[in-house]
MOPAC internal coordinates of N, CA, C and O (Angstrom, degrees):
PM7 1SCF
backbone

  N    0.0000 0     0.00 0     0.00 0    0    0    0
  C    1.4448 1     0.00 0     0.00 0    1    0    0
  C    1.5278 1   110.33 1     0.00 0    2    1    0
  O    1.2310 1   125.92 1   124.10 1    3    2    1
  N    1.3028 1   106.23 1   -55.90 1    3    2    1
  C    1.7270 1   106.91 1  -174.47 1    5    3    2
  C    1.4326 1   102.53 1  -110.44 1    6    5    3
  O    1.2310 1   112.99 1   -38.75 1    7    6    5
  N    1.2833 1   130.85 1   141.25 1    7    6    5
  C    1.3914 1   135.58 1  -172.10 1    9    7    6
  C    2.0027 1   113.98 1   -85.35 1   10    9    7
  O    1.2310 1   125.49 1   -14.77 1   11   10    9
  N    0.9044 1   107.06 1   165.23 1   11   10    9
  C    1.3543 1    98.08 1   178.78 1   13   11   10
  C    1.5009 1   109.21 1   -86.07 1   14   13   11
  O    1.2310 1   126.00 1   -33.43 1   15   14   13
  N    1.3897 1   106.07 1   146.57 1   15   14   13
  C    1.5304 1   111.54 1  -166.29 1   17   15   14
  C    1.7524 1   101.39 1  -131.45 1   18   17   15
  O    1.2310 1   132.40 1   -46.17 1   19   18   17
  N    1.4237 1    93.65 1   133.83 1   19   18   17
  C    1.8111 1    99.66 1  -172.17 1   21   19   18
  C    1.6860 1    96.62 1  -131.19 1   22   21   19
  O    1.2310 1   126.07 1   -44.96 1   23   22   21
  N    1.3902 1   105.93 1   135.04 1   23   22   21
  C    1.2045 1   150.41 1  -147.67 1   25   23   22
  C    2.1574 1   104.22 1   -92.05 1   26   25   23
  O    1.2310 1   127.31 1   -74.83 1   27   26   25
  N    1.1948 1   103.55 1   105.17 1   27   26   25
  C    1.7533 1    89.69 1   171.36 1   29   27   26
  C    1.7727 1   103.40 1  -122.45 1   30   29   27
  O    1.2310 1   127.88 1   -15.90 1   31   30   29
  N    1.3689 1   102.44 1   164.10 1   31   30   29
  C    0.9023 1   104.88 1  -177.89 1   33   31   30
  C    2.1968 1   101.43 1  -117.75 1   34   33   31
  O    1.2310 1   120.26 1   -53.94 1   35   34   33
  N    1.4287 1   117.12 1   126.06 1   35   34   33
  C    1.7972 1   110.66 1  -165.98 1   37   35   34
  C    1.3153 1    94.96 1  -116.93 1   38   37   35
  O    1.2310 1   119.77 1   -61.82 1   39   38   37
  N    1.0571 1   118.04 1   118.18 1   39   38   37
  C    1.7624 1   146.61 1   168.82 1   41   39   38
  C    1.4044 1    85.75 1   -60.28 1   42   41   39
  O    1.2310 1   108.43 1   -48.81 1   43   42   41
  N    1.6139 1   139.24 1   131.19 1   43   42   41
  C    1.2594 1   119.34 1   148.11 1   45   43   42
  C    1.2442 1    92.08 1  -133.03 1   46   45   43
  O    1.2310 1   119.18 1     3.28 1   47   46   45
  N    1.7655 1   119.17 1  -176.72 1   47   46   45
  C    1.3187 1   149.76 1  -167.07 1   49   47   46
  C    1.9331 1   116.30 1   -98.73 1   50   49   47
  O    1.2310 1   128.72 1   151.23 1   51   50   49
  N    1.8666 1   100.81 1   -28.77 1   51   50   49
  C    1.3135 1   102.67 1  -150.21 1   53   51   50
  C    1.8383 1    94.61 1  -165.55 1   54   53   51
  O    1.2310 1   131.36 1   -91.77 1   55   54   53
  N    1.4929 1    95.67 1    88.23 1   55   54   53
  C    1.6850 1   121.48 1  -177.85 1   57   55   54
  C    1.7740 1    96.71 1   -47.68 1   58   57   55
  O    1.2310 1   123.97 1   133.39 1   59   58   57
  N    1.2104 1   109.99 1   -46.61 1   59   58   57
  C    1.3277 1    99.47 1  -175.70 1   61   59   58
  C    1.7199 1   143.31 1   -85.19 1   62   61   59
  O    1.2310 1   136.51 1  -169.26 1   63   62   61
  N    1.4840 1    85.64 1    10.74 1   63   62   61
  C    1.3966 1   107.13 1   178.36 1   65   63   62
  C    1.9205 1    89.82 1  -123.51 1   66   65   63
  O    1.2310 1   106.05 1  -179.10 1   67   66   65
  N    0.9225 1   143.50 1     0.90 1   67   66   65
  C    1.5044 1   135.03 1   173.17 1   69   67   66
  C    1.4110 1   103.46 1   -89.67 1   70   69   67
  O    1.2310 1   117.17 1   162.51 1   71   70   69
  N    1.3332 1   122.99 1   -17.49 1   71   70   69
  C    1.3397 1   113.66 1  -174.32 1   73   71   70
  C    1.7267 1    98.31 1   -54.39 1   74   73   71
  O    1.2310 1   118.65 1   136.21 1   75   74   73
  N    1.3481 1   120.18 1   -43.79 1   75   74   73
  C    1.3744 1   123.24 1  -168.28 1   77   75   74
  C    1.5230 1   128.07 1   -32.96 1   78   77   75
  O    1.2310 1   130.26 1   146.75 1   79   78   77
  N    1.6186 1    97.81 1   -33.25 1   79   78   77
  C    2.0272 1   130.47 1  -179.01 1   81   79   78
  C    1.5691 1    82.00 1   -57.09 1   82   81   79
  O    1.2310 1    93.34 1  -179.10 1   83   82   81
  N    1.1090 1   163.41 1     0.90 1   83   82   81
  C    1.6045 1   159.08 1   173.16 1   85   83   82
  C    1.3691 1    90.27 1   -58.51 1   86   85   83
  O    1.2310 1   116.39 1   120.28 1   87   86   85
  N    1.3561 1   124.47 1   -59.72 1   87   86   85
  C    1.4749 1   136.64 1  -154.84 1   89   87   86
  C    1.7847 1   109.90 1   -64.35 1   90   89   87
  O    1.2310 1   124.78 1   154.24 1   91   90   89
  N    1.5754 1   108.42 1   -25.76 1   91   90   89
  C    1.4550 1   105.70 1  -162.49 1   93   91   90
  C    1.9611 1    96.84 1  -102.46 1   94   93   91
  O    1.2310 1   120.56 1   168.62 1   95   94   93
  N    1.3447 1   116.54 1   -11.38 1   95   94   93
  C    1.1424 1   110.50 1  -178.49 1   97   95   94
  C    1.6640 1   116.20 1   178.14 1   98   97   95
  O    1.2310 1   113.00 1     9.04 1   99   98   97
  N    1.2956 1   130.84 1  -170.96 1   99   98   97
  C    1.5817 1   112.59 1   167.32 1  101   99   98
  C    1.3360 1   138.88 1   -80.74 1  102  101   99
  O    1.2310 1   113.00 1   -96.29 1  103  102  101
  N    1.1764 1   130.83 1    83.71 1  103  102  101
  C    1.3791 1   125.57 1   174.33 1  105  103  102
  C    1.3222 1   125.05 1   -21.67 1  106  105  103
  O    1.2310 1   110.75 1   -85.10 1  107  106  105
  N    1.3206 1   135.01 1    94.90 1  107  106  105
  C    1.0078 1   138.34 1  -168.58 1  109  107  106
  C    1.8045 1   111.98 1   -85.53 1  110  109  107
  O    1.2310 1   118.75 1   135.75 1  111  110  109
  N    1.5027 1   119.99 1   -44.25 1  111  110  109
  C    1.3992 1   140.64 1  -164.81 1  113  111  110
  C    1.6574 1   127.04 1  -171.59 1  114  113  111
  O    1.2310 1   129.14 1   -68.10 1  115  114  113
  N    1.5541 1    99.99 1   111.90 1  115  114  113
  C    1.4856 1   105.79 1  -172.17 1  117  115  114
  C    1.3798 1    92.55 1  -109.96 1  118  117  115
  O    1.2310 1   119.92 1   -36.83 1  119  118  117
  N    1.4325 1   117.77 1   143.17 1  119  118  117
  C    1.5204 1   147.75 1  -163.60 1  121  119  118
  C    1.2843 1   108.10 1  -129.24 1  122  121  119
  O    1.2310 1   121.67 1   -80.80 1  123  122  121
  N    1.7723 1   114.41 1    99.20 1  123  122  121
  C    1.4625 1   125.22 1  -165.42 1  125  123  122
  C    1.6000 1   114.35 1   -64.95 1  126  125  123
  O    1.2310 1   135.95 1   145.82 1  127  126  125
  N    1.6695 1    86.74 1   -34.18 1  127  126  125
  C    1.6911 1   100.16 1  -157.22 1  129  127  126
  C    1.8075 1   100.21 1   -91.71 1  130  129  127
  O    1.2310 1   118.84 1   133.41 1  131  130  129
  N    1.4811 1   119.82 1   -46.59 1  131  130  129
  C    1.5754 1   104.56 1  -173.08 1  133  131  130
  C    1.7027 1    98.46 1   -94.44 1  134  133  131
  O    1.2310 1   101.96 1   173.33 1  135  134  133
  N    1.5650 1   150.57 1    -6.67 1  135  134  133
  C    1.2434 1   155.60 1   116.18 1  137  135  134
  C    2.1231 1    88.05 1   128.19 1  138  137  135
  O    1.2310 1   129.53 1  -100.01 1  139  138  137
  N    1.3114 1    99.23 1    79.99 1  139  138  137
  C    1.3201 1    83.92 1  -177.00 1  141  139  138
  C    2.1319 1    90.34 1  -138.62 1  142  141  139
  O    1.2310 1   125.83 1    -1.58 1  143  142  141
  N    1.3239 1   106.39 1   178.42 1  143  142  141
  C    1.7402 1   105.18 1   163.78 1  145  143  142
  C    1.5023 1    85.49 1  -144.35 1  146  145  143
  O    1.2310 1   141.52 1   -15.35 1  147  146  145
  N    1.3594 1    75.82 1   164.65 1  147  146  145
  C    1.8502 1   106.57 1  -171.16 1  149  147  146
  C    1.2052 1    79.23 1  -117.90 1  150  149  147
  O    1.2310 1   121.45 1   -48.63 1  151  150  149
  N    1.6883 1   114.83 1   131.37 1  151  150  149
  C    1.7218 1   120.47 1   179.84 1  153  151  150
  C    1.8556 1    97.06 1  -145.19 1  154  153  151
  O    1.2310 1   130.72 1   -43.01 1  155  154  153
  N    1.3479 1    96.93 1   136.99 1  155  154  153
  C    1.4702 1   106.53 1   179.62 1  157  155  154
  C    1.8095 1   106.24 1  -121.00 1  158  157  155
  O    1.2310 1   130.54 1   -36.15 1  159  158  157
  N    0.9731 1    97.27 1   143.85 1  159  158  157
  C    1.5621 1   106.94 1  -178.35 1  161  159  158
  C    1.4452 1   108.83 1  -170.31 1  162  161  159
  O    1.2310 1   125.47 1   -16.24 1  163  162  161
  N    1.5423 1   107.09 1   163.76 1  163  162  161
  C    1.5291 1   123.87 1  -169.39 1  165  163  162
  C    1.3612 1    98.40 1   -70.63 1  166  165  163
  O    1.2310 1   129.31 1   -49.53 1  167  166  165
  N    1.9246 1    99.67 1   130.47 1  167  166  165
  C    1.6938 1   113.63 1   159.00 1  169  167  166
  C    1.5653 1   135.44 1   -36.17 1  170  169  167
  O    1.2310 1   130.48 1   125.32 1  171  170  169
  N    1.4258 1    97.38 1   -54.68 1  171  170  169
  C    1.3722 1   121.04 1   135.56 1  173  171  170
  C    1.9966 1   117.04 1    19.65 1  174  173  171
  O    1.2310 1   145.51 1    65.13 1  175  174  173
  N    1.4785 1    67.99 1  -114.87 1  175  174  173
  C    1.8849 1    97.64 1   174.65 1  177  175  174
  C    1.4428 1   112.94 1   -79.79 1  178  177  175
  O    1.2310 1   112.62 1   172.80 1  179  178  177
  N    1.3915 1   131.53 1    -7.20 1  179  178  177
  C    1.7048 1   135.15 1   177.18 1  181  179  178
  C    1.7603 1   118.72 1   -25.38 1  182  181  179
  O    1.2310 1   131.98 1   137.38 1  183  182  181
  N    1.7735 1    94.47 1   -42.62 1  183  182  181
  C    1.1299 1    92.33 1  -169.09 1  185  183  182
  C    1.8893 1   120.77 1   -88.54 1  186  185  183
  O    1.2310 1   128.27 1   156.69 1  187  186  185
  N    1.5971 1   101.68 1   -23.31 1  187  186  185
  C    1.1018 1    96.97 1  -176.84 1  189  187  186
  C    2.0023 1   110.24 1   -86.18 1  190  189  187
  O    1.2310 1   128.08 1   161.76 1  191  190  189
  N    1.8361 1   102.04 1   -18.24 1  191  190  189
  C    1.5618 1    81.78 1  -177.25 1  193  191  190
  C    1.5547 1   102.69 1   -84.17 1  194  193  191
  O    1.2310 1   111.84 1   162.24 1  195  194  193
  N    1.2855 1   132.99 1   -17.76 1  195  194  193
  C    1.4455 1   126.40 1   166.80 1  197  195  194
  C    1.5757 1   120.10 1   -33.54 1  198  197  195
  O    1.2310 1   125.27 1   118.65 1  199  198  197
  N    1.3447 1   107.49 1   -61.35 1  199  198  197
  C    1.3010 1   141.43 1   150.51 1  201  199  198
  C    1.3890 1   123.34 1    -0.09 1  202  201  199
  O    1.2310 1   134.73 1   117.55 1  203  202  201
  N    1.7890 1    89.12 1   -62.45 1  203  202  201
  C    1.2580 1   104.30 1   167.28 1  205  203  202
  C    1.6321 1   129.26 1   -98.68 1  206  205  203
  O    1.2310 1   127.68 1   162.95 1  207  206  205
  N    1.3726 1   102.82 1   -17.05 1  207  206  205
  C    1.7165 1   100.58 1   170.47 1  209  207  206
  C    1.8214 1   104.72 1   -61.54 1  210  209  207
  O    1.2310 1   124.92 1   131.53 1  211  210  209
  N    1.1249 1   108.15 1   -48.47 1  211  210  209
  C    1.7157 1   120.22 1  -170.87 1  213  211  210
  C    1.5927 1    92.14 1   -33.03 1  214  213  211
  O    1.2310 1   120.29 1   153.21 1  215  214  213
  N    1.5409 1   117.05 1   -26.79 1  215  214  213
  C    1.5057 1    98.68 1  -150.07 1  217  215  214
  C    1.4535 1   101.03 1   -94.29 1  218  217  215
  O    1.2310 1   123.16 1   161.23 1  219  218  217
  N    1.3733 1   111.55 1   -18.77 1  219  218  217
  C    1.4360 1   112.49 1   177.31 1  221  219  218
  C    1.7092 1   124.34 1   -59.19 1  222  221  219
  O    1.2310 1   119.99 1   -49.94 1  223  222  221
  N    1.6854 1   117.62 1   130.06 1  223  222  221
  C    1.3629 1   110.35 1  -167.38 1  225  223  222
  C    1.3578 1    99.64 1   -67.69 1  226  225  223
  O    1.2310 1   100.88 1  -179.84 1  227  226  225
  N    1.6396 1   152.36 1     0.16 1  227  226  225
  C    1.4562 1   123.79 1   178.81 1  229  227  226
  C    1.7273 1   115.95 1   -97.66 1  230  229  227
  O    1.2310 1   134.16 1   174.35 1  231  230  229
  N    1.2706 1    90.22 1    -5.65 1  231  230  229
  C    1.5029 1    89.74 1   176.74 1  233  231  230
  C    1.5336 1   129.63 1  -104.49 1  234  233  231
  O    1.2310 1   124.38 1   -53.79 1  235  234  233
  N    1.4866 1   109.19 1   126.21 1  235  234  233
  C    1.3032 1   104.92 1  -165.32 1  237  235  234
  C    1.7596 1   104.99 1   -98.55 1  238  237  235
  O    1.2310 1   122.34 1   141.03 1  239  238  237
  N    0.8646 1   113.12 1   -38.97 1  239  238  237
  C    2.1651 1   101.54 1   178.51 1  241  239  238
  C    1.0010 1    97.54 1  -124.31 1  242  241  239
  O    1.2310 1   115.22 1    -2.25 1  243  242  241
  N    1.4911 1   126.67 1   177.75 1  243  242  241
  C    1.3932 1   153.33 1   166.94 1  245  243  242
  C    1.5751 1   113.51 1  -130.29 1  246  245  243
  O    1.2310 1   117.10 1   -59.27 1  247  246  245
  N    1.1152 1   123.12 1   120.73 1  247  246  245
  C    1.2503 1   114.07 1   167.80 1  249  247  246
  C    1.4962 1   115.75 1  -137.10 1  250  249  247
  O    1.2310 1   120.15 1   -35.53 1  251  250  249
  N    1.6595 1   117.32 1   144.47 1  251  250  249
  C    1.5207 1   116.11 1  -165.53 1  253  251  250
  C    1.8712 1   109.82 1   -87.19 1  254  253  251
  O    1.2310 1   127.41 1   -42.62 1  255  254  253
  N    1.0651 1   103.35 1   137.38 1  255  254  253
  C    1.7205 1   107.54 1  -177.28 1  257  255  254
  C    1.7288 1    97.76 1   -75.76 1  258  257  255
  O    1.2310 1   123.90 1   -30.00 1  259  258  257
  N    1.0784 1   110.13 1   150.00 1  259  258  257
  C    1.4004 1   124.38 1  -174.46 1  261  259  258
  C    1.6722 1   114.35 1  -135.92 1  262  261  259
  O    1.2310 1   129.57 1  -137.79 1  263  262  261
  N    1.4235 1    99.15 1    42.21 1  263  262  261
  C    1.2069 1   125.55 1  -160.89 1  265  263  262
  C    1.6724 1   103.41 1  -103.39 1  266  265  263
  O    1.2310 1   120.67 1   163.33 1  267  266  265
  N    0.8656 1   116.33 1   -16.67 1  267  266  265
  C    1.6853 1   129.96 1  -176.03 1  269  267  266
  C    1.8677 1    99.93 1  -100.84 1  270  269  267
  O    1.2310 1   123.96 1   147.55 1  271  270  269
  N    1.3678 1   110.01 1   -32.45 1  271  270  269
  C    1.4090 1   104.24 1   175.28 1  273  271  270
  C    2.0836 1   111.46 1   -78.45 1  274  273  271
  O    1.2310 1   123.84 1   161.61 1  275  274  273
  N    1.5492 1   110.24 1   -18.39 1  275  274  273
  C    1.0591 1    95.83 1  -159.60 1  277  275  274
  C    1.8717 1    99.56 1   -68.23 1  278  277  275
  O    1.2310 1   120.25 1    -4.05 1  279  278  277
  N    1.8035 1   117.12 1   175.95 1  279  278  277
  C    1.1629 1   142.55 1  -166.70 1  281  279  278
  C    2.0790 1   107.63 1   -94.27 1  282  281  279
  O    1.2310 1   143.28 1   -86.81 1  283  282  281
  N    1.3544 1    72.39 1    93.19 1  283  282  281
  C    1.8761 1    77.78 1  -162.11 1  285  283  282
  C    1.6801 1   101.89 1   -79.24 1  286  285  283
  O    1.2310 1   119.81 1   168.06 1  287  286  285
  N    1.4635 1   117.97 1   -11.94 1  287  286  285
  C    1.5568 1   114.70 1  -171.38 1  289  287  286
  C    1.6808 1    96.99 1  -103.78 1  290  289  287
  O    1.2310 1   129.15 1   -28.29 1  291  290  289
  N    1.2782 1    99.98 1   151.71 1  291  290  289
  C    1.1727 1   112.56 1   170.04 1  293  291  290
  C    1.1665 1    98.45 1  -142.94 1  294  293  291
  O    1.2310 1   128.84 1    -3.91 1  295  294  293
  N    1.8824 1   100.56 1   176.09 1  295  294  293
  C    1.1683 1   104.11 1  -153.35 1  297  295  294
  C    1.7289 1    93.65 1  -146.41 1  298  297  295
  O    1.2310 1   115.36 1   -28.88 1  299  298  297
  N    1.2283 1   126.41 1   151.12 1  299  298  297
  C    1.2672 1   125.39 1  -178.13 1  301  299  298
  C    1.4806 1   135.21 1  -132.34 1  302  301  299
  O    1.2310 1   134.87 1  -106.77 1  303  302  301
  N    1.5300 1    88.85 1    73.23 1  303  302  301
  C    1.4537 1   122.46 1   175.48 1  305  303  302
  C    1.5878 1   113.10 1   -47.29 1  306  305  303
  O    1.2310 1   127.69 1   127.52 1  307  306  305
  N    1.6366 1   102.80 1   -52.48 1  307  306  305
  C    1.7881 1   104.36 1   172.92 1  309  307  306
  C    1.1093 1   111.73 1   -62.29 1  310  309  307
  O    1.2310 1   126.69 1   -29.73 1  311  310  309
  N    1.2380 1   104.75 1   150.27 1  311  310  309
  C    1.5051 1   128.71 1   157.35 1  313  311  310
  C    1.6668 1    94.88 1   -63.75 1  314  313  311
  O    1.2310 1   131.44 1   -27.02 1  315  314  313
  N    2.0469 1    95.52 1   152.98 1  315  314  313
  C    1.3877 1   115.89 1  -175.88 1  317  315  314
  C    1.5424 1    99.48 1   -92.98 1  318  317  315
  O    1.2310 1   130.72 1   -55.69 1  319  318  317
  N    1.7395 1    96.92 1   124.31 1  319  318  317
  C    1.7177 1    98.57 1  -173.36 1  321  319  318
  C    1.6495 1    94.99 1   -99.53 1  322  321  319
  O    1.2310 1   105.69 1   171.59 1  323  322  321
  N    1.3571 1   144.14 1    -8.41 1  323  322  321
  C    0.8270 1   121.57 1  -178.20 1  325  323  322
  C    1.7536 1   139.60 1   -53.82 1  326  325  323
  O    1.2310 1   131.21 1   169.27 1  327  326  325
  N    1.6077 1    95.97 1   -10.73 1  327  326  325
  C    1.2122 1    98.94 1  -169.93 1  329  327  326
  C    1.6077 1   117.63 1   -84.41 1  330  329  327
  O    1.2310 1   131.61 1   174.14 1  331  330  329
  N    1.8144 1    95.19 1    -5.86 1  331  330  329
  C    1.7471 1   105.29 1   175.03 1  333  331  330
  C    1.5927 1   107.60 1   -64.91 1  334  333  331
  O    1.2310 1   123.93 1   142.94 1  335  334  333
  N    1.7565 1   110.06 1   -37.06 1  335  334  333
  C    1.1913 1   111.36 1  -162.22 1  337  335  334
  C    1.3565 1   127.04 1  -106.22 1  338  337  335
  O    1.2310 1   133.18 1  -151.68 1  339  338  337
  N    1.8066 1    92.13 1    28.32 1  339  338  337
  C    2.1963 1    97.50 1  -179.21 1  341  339  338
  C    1.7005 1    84.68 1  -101.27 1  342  341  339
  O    1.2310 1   132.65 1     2.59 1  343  342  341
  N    1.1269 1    93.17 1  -177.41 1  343  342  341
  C    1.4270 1   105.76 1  -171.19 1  345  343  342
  C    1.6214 1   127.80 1  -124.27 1  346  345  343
  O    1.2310 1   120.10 1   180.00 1  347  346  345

């Protein structure tokens, strides 16, 4: 039903020309102050629209979020200490 979606993170130069990255996938989060977007798009095609952001003059790195690999279950082997610390 829903496709798999992989996560980059785009260093750019010029917030007001990155709005454009709309076109290559979903803008998830633009960051005024350290100048980066959070962009989501299909696994799929990852490699060829990367490909093509690289080519754009405002963007300086690309980097992939590894946010879909992290370990979202846990498990609870410890004992519950909260009860040392109610009062």
């Amino acid at each position: 039903m829903f496709s798999e979606r992989t996560g980059y993170i785009v260093w750019v130069s010029d917030l007001k020309a990155a709005r454009t990255l709309d076109k290559y996938g979903s803008v998830y989060y633009m960051s005024r102050k350290l100048h980066y977007v959070v962009i989501y798009m299909d696994t799929v095609r990852a490699e060829d629209t990367i490909r093509n952001i690289q080519r754009l003059p405002f963007v300086k790195k690309i980097e992939r979020s590894y946010r879909n690999e992290l370990k979202t279950e846990y498990s609870s082997d410890m004992e519950d200490k909260t009860r040392f610390y109610s009062l």
